[in-house]
C-alpha positions as CSV (number, residue, x, y, z in Angstrom):
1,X,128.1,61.5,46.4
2,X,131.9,62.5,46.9
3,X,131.6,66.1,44.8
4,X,134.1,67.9,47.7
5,X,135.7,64.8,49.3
6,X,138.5,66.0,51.0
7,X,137.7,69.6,51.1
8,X,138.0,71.4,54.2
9,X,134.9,74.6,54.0
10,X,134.6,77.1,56.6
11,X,130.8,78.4,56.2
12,X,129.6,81.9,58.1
13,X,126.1,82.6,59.3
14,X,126.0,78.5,59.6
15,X,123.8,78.1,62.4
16,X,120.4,78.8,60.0
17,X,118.7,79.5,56.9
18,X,120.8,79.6,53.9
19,X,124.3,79.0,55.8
20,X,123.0,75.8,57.7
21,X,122.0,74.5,54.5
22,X,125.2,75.1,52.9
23,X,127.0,73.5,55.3
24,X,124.5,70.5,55.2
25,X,124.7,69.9,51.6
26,X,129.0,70.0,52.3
27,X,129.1,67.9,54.2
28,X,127.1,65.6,52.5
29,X,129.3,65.5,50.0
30,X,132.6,64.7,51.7
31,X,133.4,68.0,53.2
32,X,134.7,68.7,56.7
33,X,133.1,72.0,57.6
34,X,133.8,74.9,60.1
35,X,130.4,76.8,60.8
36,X,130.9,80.4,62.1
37,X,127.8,82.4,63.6
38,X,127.5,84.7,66.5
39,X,124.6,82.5,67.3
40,X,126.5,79.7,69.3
41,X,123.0,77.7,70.4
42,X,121.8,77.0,66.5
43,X,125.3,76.8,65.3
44,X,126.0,74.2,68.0
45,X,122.8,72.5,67.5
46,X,123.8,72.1,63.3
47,X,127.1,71.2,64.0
48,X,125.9,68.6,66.1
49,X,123.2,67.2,63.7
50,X,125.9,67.3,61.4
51,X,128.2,64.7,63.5
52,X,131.6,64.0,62.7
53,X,133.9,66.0,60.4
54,X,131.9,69.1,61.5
55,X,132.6,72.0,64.3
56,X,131.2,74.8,65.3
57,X,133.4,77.9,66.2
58,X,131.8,81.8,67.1
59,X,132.4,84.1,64.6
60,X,131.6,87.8,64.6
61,X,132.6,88.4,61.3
62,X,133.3,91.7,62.0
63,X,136.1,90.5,64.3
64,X,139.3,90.2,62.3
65,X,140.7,87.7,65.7
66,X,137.4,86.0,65.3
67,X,138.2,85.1,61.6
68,X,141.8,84.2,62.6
69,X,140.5,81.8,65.2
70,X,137.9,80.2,62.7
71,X,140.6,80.2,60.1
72,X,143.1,78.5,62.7
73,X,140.4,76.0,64.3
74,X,139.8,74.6,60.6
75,X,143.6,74.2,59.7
76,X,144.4,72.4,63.2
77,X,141.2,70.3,63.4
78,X,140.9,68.9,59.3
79,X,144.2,70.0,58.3
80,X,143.6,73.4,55.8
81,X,141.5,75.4,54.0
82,X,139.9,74.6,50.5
83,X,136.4,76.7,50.6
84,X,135.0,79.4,52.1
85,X,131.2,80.6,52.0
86,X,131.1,83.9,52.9
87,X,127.3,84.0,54.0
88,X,126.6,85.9,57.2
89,X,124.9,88.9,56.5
90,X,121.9,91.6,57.9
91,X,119.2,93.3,56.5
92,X,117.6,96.9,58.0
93,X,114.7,99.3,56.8
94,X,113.8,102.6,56.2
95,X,113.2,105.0,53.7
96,X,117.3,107.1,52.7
97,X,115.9,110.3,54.2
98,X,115.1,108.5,57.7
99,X,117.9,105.9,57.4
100,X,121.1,106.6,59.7
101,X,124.3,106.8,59.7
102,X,124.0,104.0,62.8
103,X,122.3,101.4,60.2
104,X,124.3,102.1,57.5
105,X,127.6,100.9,59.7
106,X,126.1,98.0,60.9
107,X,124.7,96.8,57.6
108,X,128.1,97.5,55.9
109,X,130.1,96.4,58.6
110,X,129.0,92.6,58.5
111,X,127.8,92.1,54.5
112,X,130.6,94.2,52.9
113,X,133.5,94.4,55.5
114,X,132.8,90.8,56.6
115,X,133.5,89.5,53.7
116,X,136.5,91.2,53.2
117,X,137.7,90.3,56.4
118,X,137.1,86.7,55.8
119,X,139.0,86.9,52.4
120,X,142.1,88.2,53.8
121,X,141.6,86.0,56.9
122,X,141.2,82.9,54.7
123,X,144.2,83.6,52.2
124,X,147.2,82.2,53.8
125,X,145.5,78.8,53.9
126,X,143.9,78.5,50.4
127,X,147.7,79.2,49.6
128,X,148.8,76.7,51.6
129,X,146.1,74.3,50.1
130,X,147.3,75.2,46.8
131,X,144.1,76.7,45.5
132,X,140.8,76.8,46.6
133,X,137.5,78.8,46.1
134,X,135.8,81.3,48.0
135,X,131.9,81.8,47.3
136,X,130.5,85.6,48.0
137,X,127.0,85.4,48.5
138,X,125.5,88.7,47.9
139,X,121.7,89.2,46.6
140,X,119.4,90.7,43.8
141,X,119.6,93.7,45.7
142,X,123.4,93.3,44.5
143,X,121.8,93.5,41.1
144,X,119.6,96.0,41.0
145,X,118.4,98.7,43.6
146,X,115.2,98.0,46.3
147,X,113.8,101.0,47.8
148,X,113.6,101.4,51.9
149,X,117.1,99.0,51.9
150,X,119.5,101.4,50.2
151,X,122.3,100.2,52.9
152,X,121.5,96.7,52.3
153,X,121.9,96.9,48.5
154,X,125.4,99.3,48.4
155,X,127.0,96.3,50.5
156,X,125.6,93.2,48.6
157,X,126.4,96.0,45.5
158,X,130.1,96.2,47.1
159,X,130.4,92.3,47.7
160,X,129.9,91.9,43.9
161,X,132.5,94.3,43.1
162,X,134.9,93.0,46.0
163,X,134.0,89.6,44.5
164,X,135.4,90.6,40.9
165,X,138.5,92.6,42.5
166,X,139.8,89.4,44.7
167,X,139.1,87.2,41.6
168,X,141.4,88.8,39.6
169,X,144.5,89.4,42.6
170,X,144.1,85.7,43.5
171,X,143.9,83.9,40.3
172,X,147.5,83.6,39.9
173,X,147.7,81.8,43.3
174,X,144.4,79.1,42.1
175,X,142.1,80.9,44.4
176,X,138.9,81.2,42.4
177,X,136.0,83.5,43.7
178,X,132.5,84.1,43.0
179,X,129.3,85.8,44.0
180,X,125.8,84.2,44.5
181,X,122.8,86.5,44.4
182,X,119.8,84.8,45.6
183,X,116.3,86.2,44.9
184,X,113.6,85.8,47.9
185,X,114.6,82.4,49.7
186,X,112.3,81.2,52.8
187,X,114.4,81.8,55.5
188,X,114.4,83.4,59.0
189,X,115.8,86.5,57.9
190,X,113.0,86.8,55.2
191,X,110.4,85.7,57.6
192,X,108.4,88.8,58.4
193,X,109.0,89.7,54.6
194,X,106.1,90.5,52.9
195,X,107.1,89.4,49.4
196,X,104.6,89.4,46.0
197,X,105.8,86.0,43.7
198,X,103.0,86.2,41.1
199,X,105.2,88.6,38.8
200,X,108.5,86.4,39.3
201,X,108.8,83.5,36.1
202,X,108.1,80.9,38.6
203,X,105.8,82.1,40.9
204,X,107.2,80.9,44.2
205,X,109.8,81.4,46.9
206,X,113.3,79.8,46.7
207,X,114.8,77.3,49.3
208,X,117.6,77.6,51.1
209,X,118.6,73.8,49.5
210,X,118.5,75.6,46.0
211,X,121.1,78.1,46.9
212,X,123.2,75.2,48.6
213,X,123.3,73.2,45.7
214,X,124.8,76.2,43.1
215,X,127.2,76.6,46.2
216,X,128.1,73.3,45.8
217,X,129.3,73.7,42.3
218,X,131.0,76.9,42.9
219,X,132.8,74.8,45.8
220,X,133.7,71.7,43.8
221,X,136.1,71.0,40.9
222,X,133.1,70.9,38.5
223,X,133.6,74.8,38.7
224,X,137.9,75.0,37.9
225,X,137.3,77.8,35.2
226,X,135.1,79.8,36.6
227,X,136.0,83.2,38.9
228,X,135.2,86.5,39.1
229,X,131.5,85.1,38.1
230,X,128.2,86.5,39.2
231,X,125.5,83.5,40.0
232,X,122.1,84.7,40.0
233,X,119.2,82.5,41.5
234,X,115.9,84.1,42.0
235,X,113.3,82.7,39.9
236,X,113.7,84.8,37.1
237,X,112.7,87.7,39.0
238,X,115.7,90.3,37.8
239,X,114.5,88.7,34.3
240,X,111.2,90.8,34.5
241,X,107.7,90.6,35.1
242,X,105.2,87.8,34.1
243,X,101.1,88.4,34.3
244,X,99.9,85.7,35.5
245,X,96.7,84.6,33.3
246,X,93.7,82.6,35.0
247,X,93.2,79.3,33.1
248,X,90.4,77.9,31.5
């Protein structure tokens, strides 16, 4: 189980949920991985679990210096940069008429400017590395609009066009990069969701081990001809609605 052996990945919003799970499944197959979070007890705790060939760093992805540092720690510990999972990300509520200005900036600031951030932080060394890939991951609500989220869905709207933009500027240099858009996945952040399955195809909640494993493609050589890609995982939900039928 060698799919990324000798891959160096730098993973953001590691410490839980989907991240931490991304960084697991890495590792398991032959990665040394960075894992960046503002949340230094978790992403301390993973790293650890994780053993050798991992390290955790503090990244506010918001921080250009904190990406630098992240981007420097994994170059002088493993030796470069071959992946990057841009995953950190928040979600915040309200209806547009009540929503303000204040939650719009923050919600943009990490999903969409994050991830741009970590792009242009992370070229120099997927140059260096002669090629690499860089994994967006966005959401349905990059997809197709949710109401009481409308921040929320312009940035993981954004990350999907940023996504195609940087796929077609750093092609020429091997740099492949792609968006994931996960449906509803069991995770802290979706933890005080109150989400209705019985219209999705299959009728459940994702895992966060689902989304790592498509990652996992998208990181490895199995992937070499795909960029600019979207990668939709949710169930069949953006496929439509299914009535679910009582059986005899």
């Amino acid at each position: 189980m060698e799919r990324v052996i000798d891959k160096v990945a730098l993973v953001t919003g590691g410490a839980r949920g989907i991240g931490a799970a991304v960084a697991l499944r890495l590792h398991g197959e032959g990665a040394k991985v960075v894992i960046g979070d503002i949340l230094d007890e978790a992403g301390q705790e993973t790293a650890e679990r994780m053993g050798s060939g991992a390290l955790y760093v503090h990244l506010d992805v918001t921080d250009p210096q904190d990406w630098q540092t992240a981007v420097d720690a994994a170059v002088e510990t493993f030796g470069g940069l071959n992946i990057l999972v841009n995953n950190a990300g928040i979600v915040n509520f309200a209806p547009i008429e009540d929503y303000t200005l204040e939650q719009w900036n923050a919600v943009i600031a990490v999903n969409l400017t994050g991830t741009f951030n970590g792009i242009k932080a992370a070229i120099p060394a997927l140059k260096q590395s002669r090629g690499g890939s860089i994994i967006n991951i966005s959401s349905i609500a990059g997809m197709r609009g949710y109401e009481q989220i409308s921040g929320y869905s312009a940035s993981k709207f954004g990350v999907r066009g940023l996504t195609k933009s940087a796929a077609l500027d750093l092609g020429p240099h091997r740099i492949r990069v792609n968006s994931v858009h996960p449906g509803v996945i069991s995770t802290p952040m979706t933890a005080d969701i109150q989400a209705d399955m019985s219209q999705v195809a299959l009728g459940r909640e994702g895992h966060p081990g689902e989304v790592a494993n498509l990652v996992l493609y998208l990181a490895s050589d199995e992937s070499s001809y795909v960029t600019g890609a979207d990668f939709v995982i949710d169930g069949g939900d953006t496929a439509g609605t299914v009535t679910r039928r009582e059986e005899t």
